[in-house]
C-alpha positions as CSV (number, residue, x, y, z in Angstrom):
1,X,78.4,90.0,74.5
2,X,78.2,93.6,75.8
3,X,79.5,94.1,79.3
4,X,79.0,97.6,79.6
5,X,75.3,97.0,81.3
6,X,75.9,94.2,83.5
7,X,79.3,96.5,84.5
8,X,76.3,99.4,85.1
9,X,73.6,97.3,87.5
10,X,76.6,96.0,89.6
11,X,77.4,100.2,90.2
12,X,74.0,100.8,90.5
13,X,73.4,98.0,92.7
14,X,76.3,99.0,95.1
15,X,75.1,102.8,95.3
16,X,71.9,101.5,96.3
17,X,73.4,99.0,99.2
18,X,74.2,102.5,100.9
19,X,77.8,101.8,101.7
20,X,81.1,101.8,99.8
21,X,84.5,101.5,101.2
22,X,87.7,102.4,99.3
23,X,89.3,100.6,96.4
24,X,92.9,98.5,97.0
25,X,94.3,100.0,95.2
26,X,96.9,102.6,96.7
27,X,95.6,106.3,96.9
28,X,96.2,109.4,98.7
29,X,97.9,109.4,101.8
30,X,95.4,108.1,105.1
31,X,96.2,111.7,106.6
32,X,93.8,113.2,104.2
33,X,90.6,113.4,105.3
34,X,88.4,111.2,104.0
35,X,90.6,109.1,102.9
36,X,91.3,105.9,105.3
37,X,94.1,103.6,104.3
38,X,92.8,100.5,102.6
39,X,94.1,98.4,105.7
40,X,91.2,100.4,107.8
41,X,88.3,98.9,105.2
42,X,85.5,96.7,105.8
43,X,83.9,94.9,103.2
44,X,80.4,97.1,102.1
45,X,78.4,93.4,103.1
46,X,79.8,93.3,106.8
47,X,78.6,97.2,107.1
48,X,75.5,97.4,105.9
49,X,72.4,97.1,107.9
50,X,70.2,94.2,107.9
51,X,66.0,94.6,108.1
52,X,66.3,98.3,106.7
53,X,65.1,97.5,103.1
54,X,62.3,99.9,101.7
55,X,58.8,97.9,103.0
56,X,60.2,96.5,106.1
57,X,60.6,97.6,109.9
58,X,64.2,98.8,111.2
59,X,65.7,96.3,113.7
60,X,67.3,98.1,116.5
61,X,71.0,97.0,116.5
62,X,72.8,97.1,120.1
63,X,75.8,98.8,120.2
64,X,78.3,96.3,121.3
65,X,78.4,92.5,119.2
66,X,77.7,89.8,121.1
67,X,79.9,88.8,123.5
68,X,82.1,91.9,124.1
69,X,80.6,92.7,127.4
70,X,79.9,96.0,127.2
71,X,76.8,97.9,128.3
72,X,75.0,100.7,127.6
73,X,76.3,103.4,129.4
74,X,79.2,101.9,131.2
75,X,82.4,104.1,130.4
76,X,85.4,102.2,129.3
77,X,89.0,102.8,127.6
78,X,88.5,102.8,123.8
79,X,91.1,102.8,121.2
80,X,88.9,104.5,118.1
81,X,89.7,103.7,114.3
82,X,88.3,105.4,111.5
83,X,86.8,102.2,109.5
84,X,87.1,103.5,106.0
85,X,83.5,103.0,105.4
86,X,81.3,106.1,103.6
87,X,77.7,105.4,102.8
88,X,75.0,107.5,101.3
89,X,72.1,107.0,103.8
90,X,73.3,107.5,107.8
91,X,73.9,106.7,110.0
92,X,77.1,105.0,108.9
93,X,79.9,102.9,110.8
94,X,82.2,105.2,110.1
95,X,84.4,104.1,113.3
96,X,85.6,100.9,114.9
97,X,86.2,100.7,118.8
98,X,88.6,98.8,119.9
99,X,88.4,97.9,123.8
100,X,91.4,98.3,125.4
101,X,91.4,95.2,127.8
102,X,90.7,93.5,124.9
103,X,92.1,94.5,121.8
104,X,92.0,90.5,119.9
105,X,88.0,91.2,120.2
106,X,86.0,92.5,117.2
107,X,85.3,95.7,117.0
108,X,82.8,97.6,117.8
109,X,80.9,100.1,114.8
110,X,80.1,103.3,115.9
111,X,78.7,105.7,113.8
112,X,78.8,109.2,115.5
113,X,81.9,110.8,117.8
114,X,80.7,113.1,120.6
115,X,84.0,114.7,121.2
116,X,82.6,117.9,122.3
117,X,84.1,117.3,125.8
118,X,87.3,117.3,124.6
119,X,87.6,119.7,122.4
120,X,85.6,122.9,124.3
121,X,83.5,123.7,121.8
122,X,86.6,124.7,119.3
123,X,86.1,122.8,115.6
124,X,89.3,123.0,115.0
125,X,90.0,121.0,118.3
126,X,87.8,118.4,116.9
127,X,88.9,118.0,113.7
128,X,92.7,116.9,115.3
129,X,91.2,114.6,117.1
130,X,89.5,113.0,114.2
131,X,92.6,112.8,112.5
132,X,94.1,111.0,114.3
133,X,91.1,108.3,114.2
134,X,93.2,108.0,110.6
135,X,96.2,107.6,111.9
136,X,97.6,106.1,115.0
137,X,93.8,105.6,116.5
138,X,92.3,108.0,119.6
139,X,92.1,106.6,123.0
140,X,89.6,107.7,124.7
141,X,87.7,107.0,127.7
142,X,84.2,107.1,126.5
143,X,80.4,105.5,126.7
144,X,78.0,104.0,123.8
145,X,74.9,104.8,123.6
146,X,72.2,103.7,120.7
147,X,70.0,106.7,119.0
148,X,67.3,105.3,117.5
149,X,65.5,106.5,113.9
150,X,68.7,108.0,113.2
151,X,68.6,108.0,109.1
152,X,66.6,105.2,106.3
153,X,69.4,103.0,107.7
154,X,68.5,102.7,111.6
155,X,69.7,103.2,114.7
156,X,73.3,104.8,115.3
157,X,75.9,104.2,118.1
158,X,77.0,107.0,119.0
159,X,80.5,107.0,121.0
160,X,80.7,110.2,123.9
161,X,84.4,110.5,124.7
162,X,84.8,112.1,128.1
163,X,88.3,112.0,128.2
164,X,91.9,111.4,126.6
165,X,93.9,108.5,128.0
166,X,97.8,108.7,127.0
């Protein structure tokens, strides 16, 4: 029996889920860019977005899972992981937050950083401070919001940071 197709439709299948996190395998240090450590990965299934399939209507997803407590909004302490996820079609959960009263919760997925008021406008600013989403984490005080029609995939929470908490 040949494997080499069924090998093929299970890639082509993935590519077209959207979403792909990193192999186990070890790799390239998680202080590269773009690449998270494998600890930081979600599986693909848990990321991508329900009701968004070609033919059907997007299902606006709240920001916060159920049960976390958190509104729309309302500015609290998060501790912000890059997720390790990368997808094709945004918006993509490219960041968990963890609350900081209650770090045993789930995270939440956010998949856009407003850290322009912490980094004045300078890129190079921002681009520290996503690093260090790959490393240690970055607290921040900061609000979710939910944009919707944000990509073929749906709505995006979108985390603004409006300041650094030591």
């Amino acid at each position: 029996m040949n494997v080499r197709p069924l090998l093929l439709a299970a890639l082509a299948l993935g590519f077209a889920a959207g979403c792909t996190t990193p192999s186990s395998s070890p790799g390239t240090p998680p202080s590269e860019p773009g690449t998270p450590s494998a600890e930081a990965a979600r599986p693909a299934a848990e990321a991508a977005p329900k009701g968004n399939e070609p033919g059907t209507e997007a299902a606006p997803t709240p920001p916060p899972p159920a049960g976390s407590e958190v509104k729309q909004g309302e500015s609290t302490v998060y501790l912000v992981k890059n997720s390790g996820i990368r997808c094709i079609a945004p918006p993509c959960p490219t960041y968990n937050a963890y609350r900081a009263d209650k770090p045993e919760a789930e995270p939440i997925p956010v998949h856009e950083l407003d850290l322009s008021a912490l980094s004045g406008g300078s890129d190079e600013r921002a681009n520290e401070l996503e690093l260090q989403t790959f490393k240690e984490g970055l607290r921040v005080e900061a609000t979710l919001e939910t944009r919707q029609n944000a990509g073929p995939a749906g709505a995006a929470t979108v985390l603004r940071a409006s300041r650094m908490i030591k």
